[in-house]
C-alpha positions in Angstrom: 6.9 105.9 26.6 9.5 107.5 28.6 13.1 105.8 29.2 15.2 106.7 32.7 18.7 106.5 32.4 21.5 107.5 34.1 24.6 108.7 32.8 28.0 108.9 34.8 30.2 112.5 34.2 33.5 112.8 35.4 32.1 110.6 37.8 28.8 112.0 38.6 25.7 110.4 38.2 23.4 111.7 36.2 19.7 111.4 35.1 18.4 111.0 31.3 15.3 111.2 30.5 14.3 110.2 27.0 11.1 109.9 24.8 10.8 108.8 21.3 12.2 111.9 20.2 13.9 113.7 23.2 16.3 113.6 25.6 16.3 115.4 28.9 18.8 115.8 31.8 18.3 116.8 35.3 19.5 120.2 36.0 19.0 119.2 39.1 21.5 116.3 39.2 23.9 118.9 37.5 23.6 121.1 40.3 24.3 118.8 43.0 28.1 118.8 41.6 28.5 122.3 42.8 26.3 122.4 46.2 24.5 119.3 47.0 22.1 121.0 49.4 21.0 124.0 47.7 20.4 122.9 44.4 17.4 125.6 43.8 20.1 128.5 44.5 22.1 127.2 42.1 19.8 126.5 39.2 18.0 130.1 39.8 21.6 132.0 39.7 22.4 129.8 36.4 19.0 131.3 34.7 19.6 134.8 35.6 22.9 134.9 33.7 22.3 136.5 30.0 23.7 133.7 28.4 21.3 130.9 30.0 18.7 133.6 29.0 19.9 133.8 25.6 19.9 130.3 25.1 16.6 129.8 26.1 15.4 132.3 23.6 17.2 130.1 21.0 15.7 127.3 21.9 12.3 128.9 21.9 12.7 130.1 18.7 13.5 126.8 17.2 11.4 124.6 18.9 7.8 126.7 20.0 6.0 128.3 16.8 4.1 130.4 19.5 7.3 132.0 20.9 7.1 135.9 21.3 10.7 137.1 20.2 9.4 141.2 20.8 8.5 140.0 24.4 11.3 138.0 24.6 13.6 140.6 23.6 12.4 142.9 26.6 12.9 140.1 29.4 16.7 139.7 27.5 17.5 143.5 27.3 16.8 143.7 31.3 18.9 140.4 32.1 22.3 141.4 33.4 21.0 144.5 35.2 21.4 144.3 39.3 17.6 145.0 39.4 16.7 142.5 37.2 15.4 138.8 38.9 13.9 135.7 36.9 12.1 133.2 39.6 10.5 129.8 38.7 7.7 128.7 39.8 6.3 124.8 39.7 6.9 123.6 36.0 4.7 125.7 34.4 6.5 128.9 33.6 9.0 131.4 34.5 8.5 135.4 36.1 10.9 138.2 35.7 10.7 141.4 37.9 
């Protein structure tokens, strides 16, 4: 069963999801802090940076036993490059080009 919340932060509001193990907060609610109409723009500039990249990879590697850390480490080795673009699509994954 899955609990809403919200959280106020330096007096923003926002959302918390949490499960019986997890918690989860909206990017999207973080977003809004710095442009409150285009949201998307900023969360896709956030994951091109190497270090939202990086992070992701740790957080693969700690939490999917699947995770591909040779694939991985081409996707992080392009990140940072002018030619280099992540997109996300839906909630089911993420494509570099």
């Amino acid at each position: 069963m899955t609990k809403n919340k919200i959280i106020n932060v330096q007096g923003r509001e926002i959302a918390l999801i949490s499960d019986k193990v997890n918690d989860y907060i909206s990017l999207t609610d973080m977003a809004r802090y710095r442009d409150a109409e285009r949201t998307n723009y900023i969360i896709q500039n956030w994951m091109q940076t190497r270090s939202a990249i990086e992070f992701c990879g740790l957080w693969e590697q700690l939490n999917n036993a699947d995770f591909k850390s040779i694939e991985f480490d081409a996707l992080k080795n392009e990140s940072g490059a002018n030619s280099f673009a992540l997109t996300c699509f839906g909630t089911s994954g993420l494509e570099a080009k």
